[in-house]
N, C-alpha and C positions, 0 to 999 in steps of 0.2 A: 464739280463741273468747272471747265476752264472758264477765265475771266477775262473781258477785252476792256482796253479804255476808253471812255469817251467823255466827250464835253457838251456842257450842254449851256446855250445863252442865251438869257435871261431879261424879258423885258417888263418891267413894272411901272406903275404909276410912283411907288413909293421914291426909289433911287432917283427920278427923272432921266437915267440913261441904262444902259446895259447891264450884268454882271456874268462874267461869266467863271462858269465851276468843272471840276475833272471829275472823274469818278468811275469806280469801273462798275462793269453788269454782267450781266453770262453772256456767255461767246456766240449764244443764238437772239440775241435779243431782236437784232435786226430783221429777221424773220420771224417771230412770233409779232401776236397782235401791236400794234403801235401804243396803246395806252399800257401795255409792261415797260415797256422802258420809261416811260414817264412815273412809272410805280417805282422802280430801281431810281429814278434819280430822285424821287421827293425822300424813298427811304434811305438815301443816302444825306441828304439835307439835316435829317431827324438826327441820325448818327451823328455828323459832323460837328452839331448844334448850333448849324446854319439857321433855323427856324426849331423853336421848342414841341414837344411834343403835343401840348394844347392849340396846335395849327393843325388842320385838316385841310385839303384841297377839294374843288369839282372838276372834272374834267367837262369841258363844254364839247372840245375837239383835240383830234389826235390822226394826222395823216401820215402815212409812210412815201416815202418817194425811196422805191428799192434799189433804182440803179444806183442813185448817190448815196445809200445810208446815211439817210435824213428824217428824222419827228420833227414835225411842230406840229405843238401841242397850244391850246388855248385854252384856259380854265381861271375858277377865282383860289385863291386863300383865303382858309377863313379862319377867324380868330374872334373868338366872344361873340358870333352870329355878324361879325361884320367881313365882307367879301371887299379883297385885294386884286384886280385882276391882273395875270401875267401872260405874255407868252414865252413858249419855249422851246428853240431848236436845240435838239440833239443830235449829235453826231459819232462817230467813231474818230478816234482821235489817232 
C-alpha cells in the first residue's frame, strides 16, 4: 500500500509547550475513520521509541475536518495506571 507523510502536533501537560513529529501512514488514511490515523501515529511513536511499549493510550475524541486533511484527536497516555492528557493535530505534510 502506498505511504503519505504527515505530521502530527503535540500538546501535553508534560513538555509545557508543543512537540511536533513526521511519520508516514497509508495513502487513505485521510478518509478512513479519524481515530486510524491517530493508531498510525501512536504506532509509529512505539516504533521510534518516542514513548516505550508499556504506554498505552485512550482516545477520548478524534474529529476529521476533510476539506483541510486535519485530526485532532484528544486522549490520555497511560503509563503504570497513571493518565497523561494530550492533544493532537495531524495533518498531511
Amino acid at each position: 500500500m502506498a505511504r503519505i507523510h504527515c505530521r502530527a502536533i503535540v500538546m501535553g501537560p508534560v513538555s509545557g509547550s508543543d512537540s511536533t513529529y513526521e511519520f508516514d501512514a497509508p495513502d487513505d488514511v485521510f478518509v478512513r475513520p479519524a481515530d486510524e490515523a491517530v493508531e498510525a501515529f501512536m504506532a509509529h511513536l512505539h516504533e521510534a521509541g518516542v514513548i516505550s511499549s508499556a504506554v498505552s493510550y485512550e482516545l477520548n475524541s478524534a474529529v476529521k475536518n476533510r476539506e483541510k486533511n486535519v485530526i485532532t484527536a484528544i486522549g490520555n497516555l497511560i503509563l503504570n495506571g497513571d493518565e497523561l492528557p494530550f492533544v493532537a493535530m495531524i495533518s498531511r505534510t
